[in-house]
Each structure stands twice: as C-alpha cells, then as structure tokens.
C-alpha positions as CSV (number, residue, x, y, z in Angstrom):
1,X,40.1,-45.5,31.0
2,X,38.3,-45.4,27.5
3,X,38.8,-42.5,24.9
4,X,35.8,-40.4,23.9
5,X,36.2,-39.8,20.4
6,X,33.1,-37.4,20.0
7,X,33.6,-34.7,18.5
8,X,31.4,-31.4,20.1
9,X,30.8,-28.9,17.2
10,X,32.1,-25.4,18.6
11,X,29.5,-22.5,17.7
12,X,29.9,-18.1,17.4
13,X,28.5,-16.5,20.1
14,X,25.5,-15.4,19.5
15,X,24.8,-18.2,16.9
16,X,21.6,-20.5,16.8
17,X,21.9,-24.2,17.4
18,X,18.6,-25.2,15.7
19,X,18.9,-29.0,14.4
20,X,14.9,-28.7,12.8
21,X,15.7,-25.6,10.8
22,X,19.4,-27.8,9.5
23,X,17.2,-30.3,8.8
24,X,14.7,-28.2,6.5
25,X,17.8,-26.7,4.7
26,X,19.1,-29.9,3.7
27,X,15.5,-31.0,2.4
28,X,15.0,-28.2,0.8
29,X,19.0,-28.4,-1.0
30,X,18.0,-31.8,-2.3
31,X,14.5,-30.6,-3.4
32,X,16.0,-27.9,-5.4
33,X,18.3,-29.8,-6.8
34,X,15.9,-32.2,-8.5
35,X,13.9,-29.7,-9.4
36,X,16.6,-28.1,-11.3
37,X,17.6,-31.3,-12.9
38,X,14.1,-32.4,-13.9
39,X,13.8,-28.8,-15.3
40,X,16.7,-28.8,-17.4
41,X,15.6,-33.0,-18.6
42,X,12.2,-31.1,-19.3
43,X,14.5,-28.5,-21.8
44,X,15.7,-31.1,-23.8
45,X,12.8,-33.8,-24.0
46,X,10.9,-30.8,-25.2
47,X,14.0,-30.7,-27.9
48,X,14.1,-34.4,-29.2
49,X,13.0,-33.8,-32.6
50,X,15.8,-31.2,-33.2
51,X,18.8,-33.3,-34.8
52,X,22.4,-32.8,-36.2
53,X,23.2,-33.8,-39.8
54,X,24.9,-37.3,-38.3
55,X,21.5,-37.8,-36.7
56,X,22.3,-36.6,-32.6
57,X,20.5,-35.1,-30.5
58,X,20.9,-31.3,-31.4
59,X,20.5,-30.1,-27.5
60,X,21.7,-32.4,-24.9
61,X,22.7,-31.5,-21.0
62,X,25.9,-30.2,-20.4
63,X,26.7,-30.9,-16.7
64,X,26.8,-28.6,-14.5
65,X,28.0,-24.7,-13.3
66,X,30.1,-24.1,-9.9
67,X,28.5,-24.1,-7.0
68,X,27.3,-20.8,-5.3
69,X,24.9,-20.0,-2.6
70,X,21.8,-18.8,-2.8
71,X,20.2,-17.0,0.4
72,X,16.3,-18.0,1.0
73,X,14.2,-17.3,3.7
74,X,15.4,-20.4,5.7
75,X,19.0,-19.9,5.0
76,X,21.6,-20.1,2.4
77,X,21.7,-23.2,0.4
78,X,24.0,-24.2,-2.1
79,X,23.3,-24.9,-5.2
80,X,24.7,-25.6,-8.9
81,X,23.3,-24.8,-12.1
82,X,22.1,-26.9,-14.4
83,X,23.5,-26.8,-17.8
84,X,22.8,-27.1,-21.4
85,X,24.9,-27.6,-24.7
86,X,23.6,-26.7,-28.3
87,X,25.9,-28.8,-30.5
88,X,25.0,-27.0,-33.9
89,X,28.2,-26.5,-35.7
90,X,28.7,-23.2,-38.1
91,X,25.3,-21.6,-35.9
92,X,25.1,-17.8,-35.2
93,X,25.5,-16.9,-31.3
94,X,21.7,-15.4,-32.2
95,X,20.9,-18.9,-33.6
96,X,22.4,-20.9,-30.6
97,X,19.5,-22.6,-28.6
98,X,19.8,-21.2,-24.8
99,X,18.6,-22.7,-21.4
100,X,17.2,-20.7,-18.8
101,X,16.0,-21.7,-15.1
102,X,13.0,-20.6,-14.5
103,X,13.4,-21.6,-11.1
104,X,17.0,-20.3,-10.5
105,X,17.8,-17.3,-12.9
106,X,21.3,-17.1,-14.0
107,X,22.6,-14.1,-11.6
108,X,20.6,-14.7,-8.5
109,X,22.4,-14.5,-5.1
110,X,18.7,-14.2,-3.3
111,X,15.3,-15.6,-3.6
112,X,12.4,-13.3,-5.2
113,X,10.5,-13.9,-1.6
114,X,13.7,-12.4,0.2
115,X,14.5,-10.0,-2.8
116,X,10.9,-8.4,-1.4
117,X,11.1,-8.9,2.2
118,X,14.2,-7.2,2.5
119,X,12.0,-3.5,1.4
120,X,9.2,-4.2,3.6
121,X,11.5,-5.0,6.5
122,X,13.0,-1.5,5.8
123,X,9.7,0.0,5.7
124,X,8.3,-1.4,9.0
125,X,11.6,-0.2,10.9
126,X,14.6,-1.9,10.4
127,X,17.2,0.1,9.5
128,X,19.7,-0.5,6.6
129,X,22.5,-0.9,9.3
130,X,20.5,-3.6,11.4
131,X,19.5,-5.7,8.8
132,X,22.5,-8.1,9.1
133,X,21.6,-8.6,12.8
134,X,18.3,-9.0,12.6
135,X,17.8,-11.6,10.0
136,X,20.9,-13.8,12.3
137,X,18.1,-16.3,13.9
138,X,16.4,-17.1,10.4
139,X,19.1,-16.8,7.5
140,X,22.4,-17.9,9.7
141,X,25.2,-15.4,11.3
142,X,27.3,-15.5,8.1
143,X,24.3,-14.6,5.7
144,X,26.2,-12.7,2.6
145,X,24.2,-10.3,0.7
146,X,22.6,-8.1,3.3
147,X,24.6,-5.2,3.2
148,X,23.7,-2.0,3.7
149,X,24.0,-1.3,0.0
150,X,22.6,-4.4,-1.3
151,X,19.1,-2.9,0.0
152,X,19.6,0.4,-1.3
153,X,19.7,-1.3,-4.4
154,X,16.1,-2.9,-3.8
155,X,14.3,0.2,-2.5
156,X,15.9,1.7,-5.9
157,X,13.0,-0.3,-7.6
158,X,10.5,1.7,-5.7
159,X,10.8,4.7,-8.2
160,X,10.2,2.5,-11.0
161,X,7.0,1.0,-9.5
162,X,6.1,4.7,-8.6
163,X,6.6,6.2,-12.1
164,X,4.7,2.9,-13.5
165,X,1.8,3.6,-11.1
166,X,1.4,7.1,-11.9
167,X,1.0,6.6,-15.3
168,X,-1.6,3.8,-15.5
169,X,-5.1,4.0,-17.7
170,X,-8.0,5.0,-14.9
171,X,-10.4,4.9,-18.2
172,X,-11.7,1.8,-17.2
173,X,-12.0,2.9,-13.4
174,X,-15.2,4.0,-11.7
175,X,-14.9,5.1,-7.8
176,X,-18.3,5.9,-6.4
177,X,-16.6,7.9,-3.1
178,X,-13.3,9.2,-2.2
179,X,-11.1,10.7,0.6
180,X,-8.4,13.0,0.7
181,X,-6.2,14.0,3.1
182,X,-2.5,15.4,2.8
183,X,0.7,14.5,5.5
184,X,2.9,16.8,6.1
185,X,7.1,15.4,6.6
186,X,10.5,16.9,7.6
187,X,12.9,14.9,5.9
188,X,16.8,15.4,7.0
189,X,16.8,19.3,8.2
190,X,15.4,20.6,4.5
191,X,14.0,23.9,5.1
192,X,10.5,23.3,4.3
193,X,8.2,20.1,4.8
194,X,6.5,18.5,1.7
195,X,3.2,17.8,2.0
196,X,1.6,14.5,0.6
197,X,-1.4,14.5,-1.4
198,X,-3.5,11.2,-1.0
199,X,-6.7,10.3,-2.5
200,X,-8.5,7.1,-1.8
201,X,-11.2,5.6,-3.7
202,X,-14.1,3.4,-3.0
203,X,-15.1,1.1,-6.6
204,X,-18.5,-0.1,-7.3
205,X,-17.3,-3.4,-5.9
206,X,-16.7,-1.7,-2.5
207,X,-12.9,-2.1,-2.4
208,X,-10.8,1.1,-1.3
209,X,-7.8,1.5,-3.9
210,X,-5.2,4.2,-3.6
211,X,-6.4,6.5,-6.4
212,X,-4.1,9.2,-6.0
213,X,-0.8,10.9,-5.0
214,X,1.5,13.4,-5.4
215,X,3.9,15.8,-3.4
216,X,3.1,19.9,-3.1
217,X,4.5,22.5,-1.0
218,X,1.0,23.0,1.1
219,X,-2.1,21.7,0.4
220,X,-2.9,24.6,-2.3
221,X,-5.6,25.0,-4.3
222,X,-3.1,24.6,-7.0
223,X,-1.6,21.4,-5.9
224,X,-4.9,19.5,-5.5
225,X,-5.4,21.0,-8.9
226,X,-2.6,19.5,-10.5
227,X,-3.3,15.8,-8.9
228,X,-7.0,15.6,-9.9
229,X,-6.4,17.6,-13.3
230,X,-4.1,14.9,-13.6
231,X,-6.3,11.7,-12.4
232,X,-9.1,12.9,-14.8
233,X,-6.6,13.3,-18.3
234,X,-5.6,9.9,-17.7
235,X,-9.9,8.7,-18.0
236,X,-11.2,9.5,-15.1
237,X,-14.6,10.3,-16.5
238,X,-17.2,10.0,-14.5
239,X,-16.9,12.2,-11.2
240,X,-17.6,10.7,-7.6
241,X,-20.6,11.1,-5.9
242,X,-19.1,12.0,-2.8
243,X,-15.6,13.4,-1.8
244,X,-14.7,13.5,2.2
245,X,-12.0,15.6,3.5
246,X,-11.0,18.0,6.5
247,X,-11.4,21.7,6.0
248,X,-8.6,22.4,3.6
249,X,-10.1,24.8,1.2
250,X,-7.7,24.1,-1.1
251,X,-9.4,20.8,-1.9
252,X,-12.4,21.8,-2.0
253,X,-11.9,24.3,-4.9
254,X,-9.9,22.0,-6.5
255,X,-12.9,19.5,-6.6
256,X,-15.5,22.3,-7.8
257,X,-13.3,23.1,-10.6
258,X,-12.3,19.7,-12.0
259,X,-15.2,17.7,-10.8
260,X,-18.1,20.2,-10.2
261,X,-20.9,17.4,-9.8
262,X,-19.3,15.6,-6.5
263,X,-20.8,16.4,-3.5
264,X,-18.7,17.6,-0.3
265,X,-19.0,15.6,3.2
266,X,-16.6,17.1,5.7
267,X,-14.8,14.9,8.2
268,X,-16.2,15.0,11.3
269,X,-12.9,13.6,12.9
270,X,-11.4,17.1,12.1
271,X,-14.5,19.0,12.7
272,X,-14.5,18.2,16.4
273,X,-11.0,18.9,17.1
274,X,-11.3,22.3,15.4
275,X,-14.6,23.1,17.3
276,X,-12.9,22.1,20.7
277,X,-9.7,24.2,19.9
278,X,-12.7,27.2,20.4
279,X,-13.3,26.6,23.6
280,X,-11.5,26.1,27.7
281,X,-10.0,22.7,28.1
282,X,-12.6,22.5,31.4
283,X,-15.7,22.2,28.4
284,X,-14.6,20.1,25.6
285,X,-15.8,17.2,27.5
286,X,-19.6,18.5,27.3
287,X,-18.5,20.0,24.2
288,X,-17.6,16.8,22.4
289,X,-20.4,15.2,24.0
290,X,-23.1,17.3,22.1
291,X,-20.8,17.1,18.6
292,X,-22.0,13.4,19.1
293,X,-25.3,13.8,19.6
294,X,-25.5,15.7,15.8
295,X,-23.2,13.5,13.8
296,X,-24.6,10.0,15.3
297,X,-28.0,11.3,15.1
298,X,-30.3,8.7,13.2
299,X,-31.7,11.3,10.7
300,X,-31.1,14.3,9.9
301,X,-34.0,16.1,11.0
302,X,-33.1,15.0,14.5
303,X,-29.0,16.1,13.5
304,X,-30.6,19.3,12.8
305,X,-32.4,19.7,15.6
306,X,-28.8,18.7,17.8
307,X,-27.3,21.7,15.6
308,X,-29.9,24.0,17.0
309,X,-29.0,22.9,20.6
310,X,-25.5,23.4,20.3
311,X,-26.2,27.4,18.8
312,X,-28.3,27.8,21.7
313,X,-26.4,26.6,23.9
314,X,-22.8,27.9,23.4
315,X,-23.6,30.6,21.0
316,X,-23.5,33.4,23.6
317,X,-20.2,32.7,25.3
318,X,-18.2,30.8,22.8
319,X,-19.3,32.2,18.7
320,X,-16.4,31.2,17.3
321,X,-17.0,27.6,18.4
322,X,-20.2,27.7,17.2
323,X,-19.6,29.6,13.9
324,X,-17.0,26.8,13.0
325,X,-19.5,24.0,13.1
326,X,-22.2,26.1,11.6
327,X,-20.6,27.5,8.3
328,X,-20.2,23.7,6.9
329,X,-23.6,22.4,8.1
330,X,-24.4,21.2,4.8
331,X,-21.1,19.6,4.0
332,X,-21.2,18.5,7.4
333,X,-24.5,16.6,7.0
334,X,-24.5,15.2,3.2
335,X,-23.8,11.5,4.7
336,X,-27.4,11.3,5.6
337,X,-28.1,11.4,1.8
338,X,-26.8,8.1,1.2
339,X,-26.6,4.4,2.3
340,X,-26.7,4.0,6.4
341,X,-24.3,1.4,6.1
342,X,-21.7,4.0,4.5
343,X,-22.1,5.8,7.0
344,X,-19.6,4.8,9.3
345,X,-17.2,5.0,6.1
346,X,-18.2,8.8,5.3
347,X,-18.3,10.7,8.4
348,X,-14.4,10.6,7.9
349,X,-11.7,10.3,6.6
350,X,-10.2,7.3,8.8
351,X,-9.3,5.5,5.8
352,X,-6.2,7.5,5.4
353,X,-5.6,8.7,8.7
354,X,-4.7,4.9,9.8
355,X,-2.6,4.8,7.0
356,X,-0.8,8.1,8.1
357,X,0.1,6.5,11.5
358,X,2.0,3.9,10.1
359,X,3.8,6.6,7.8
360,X,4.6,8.6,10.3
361,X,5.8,5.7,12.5
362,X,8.2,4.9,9.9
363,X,9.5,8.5,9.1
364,X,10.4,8.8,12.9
365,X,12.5,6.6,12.8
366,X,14.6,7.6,10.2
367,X,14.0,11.2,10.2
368,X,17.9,12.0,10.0
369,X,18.0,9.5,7.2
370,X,15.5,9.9,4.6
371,X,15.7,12.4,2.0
372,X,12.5,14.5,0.0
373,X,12.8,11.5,-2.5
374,X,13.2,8.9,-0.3
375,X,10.5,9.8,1.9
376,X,8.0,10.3,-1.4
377,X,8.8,7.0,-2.3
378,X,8.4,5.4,1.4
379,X,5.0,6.8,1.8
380,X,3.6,5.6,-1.5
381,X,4.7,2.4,-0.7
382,X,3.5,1.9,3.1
383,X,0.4,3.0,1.3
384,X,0.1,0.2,-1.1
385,X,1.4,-2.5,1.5
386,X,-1.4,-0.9,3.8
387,X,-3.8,-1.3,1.0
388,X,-3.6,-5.2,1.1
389,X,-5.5,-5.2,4.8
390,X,-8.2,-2.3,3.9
391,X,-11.8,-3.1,4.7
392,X,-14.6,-3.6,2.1
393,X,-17.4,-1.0,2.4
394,X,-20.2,-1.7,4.8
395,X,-23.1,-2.2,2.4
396,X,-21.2,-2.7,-0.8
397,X,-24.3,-4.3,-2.8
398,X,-26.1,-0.8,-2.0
399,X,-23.3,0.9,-4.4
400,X,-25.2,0.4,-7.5
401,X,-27.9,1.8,-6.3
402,X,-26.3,5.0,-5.2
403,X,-24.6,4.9,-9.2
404,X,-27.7,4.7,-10.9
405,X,-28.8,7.8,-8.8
406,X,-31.5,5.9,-6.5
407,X,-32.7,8.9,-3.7
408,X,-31.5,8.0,-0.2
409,X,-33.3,9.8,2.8
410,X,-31.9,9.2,6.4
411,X,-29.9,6.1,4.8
412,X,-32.7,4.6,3.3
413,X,-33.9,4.2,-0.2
414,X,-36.4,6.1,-1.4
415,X,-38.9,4.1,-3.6
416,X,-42.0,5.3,-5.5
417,X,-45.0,2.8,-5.7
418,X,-44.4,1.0,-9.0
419,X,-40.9,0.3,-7.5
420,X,-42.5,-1.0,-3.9
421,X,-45.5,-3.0,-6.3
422,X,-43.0,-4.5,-7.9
C-alpha cells in the first residue's frame, strides 16, 4: 500500500478558495516590488552628481524597512519599503536628503483606491459594523484595517471637503438655470428635522453642478436668504435666467430679493400633486389627465387654452383645485419662453428629486445612527457622488443663445429678417 504524502490545505468556514484571485496577488506583490525598487534606483540616479569630500556617492540605497501589509482592493499584499541613506557627515537633520515613495507613502496600511471605497461603501448602505463581512470575498477573511473606527476616521474627511467646498471662488461661474428644492431628515430622535437646502445649476456648457447647500430649520424666507446671499458674496454676479422650484414661498422671496432679474418656472411635478390633493381620489385620474394636456401642450397659446378648460370644467364643484393651478399660471408657463429642448429639463425639478431618493434611501437605513452633523455631511456627499452620472442639458448649444438674450416663442427662436437674410 503506497503513502499519499499530499498535503490538502484546510480552510475557515466561510473562506473563499479562489486560485485566480492568489494568482493576481502574487503578480501584483512582485510588480510592486519592482516598482518600488526602480523608484528608489530612480532617487539616486537622479542624485549622481552629489558627492562626499573622498569622492562617494553622497545618496546611495540603504536596503530595506520590515515588512508590513498593505490592504488593496484585491487583498493584502506584503510589502517592504524601499530605503535610502544620505551619507553627509556634520549635515543638519533640515539638510539631510530624504526619500519618499510616491507609490507607497511611509504610513500607509490601505491603498488611496480602498482609502475611498470604504466612504462610498458606507454611503450606499453598508453599515460601519458590516464592513468586515462584506468586503470577506474580495480582500480575504482576515483583512486588518476595517474596523468600525478605522472608517469613522475616513468619513471624518468629509467635513473638510465640505468646509473647502463651501468656500470656493463662484466669480468665475456662470449658471444659465437652476433648481431648488429642500429635504427634510430626522436624524436619531432630535426634536426637530433639519431641512436641506439644495441648489443645482445648469453652466453655459450644459453640465448640472451642485451650486448650493446649506442646512435651516424650514425652508424660510430667511434660510434661502442666507444660502443665495451667500452664493452671490462669493461672485456670483450675473443672476440666472431661470430658477425652478415647488411652491415654497420662502424661495421665491428669497430669489426676488437677492436676484430680482431671474424669472420663476414652478415645478409642475409638485403642482399636480397639490392640485389632486383638492379633489376625491375617484377624479384625480381625469384630473391628472387634463394637468397634462396644459403642461405638454406644444405652445402656449394652446396651454392656455387647456387652462381655460380645466376652470370651466372643475371650477364649479372643486375652486380650490382650480384656484391652486390658477394663481401661478404665469410661473407655471415661463418654460414656453425658452429653448424646446429645455423643456423637458424645466417643467421640474427632477434633477434633485432623483438625488433625494438616494438620500433618503441612505438615511433609512441608518436613521438610529446618524446624527444632525453626520447626516449634513452624508447628503452633501451622495450629492456630489450623484453628480458624476447627471445628464447634459437637452439642447446645450442653444445656451448661448438664451445668454445673449435671443427671444424664444413656443421654444423656438425668434429672428428678425437681417438675422433670417443672413
């Protein structure tokens, strides 16, 4: 009877036998190791010309640092430092030529691609506690690093990029339309829910930027004050042509005060819901029906005409329904003043209302565990991840046009002869 002398590796349960991902970590171990050599060769050669008194080489490689593990986004893999001597006798420390890795800074324990998945991991769902379990199948079951507190740490940096946001130069900025809208959160059991001001902006190039934002009790009068008073001391010049928001009056005064010359388009989004609210849950379908018929009207005239409708034919039985859509019928109705291709854009104010879905995704689940600050800082970065997959404007080549102040009727330019001649 022969002897089997092979030797069967035993595994944790719940580990991952994956020979192809082994295989990639041990590439990549010996790629970074020669990149870290060559790097430190580079130092040096770079340093030939620098020579001691007996003539040697002044800067020449010292071996290398202890081992230690660096966690990537395929797993941890060890590495060791690469190191470098200055042999300058009687040299201040200040003096003393230093070597530092680009590629593996001196302190690291992570990868800069992991130091930043970790925060949006947190921010799509994954909870602090889970993060260990989660990240098993890709970084390993004994992945160090990942502790609850190590990403407290991380999402500490979010303050810093908020404070560095906030006060950034908007002289050079131009936004030809914007939206505002404000979401309201409970965070832990405080006793009141902050609202969050948000403006979008649309630039002459047709990209939607995050323009503005800034916590308030409500959405006051006051509060929307204090964002845009804000937005235009730091050179926000040149108001936007357009504004689109729900009916929050607050806003609105806001925007007549600070920047009197920007039209108001009311979101239509909002508009219906409020209208329906006026009236038995057995009519809103024929209710909604006939909303439609005014705000996807191909021109005004014939959106006017739909208005007319509507009065006559709900004004008798249901006033306050048809008071509600009347009394913003001009703010209602701007769209058709500029480019048709905007208008898909302008009618409302979707932009930020997808945005707020995945906000409020997030704050679910960790309602019990976000605090005011926290959940400032969680919105205003689901924000800018969001940002990254926003939409160009329909149209954008027609945004220069609407700039210089060309006259659109019914979404179409309005030329005079010399123009059409020409």
């Amino acid at each position: 009877m022969r002897d089997d002398t092979t030797i069967t590796p035993l595994h944790q349960p719940g580990s991952i036998l994956d020979p192809l991902t082994e295989i990639a970590r041990e590439g990549a171990r010996q790629m970074l190791a020669a990149a870290l050599k060559a790097e430190a060769a580079s130092f040096v050669g770079q340093l030939m010309d620098e020579r001691l008194p007996d003539g040697r080489q002044r800067v020449v490689r010292h071996g290398t640092g202890p081992e230690r593990t660096i966690q990537t986004g395929i797993g941890p893999i060890p590495v060791q430092r690469q190191k470098v001597r200055d042999r300058a006798a009687g040299v201040p420390a200040e003096g003393k030529i230093r070597f530092t890795s680009n590629i593996l800074p001196k302190w690291a324990r992570r990868s800069r691609s992991l130091d930043t998945l970790l925060p949006v991991l947190y921010l799509r769902g994954v909870s602090t506690g889970d993060f260990q379990e989660a990240l098993t199948a890709l970084l390993g079951v004994d992945a160090p690093n990942l502790s609850p507190g190590v990403i407290s740490r991380l999402t500490a940096g979010w303050q810093e990029d908020y404070d560095r946001w906030r006060r950034r130069d908007l002289s050079a900025r131009r936004y030809v339309y914007i939206w505002a809208d404000g979401i309201y959160l409970q965070a832990r059991m405080e006793p009141q829910a902050e609202c969050m001001l948000v403006l979008l902006g649309a630039t002459p190039e047709g990209k939607k930027e995050l323009l503005g934002f800034q916590v308030g009790m409500r959405e006051s009068a006051q509060s929307w004050r204090e964002l845009l008073v804000d937005i235009k001391a730091r050179g926000l010049a040149v108001p936007p042509e357009l504004a689109v928001g729900d009916g929050a009056l607050g806003f609105w005064k806001a925007m007549d005060e600070v920047f009197p010359g920007t039209r108001h388009q009311r979101c239509w989004v909002h508009k219906v819901a409020n209208v329906l609210n006026k009236v038995p849950k057995s009519m809103q379908p024929g209710v909604k029906a006939d909303l439609r018929e005014i705000w996807q009207a191909e021109t005004r005239a014939a959106a006017d005409s739909a208005v007319s409708v509507f009065t006559e034919k709900y004004g008798a039985k249901y006033e306050k329904a048809v008071t509600c859509l009347t009394k913003d019928r001009e703010a209602l109705l701007a769209f058709y003043d500029f480019p048709a291709d905007h208008w898909d854009h302008l009618r409302t104010g979707n932009p930020i209302e997808s945005v707020f879905a995945t906000v409020r995704h997030r704050t679910v689940r960790t309602k019990g565990a976000l605090s005011q600050t926290t959940a400032k800082l969680m919105v205003f970065k689901l924000v800018q991840a969001a940002a990254k997959t926003w939409r160009r404007l329909k149209g954008a080549n027609q945004l220069p046009m609407v700039i210089e102040g060309v006259t659109f009727t019914d979404g179409v330019a309005r030329t005079d002869n010399a123009n059409r001649a020409a």
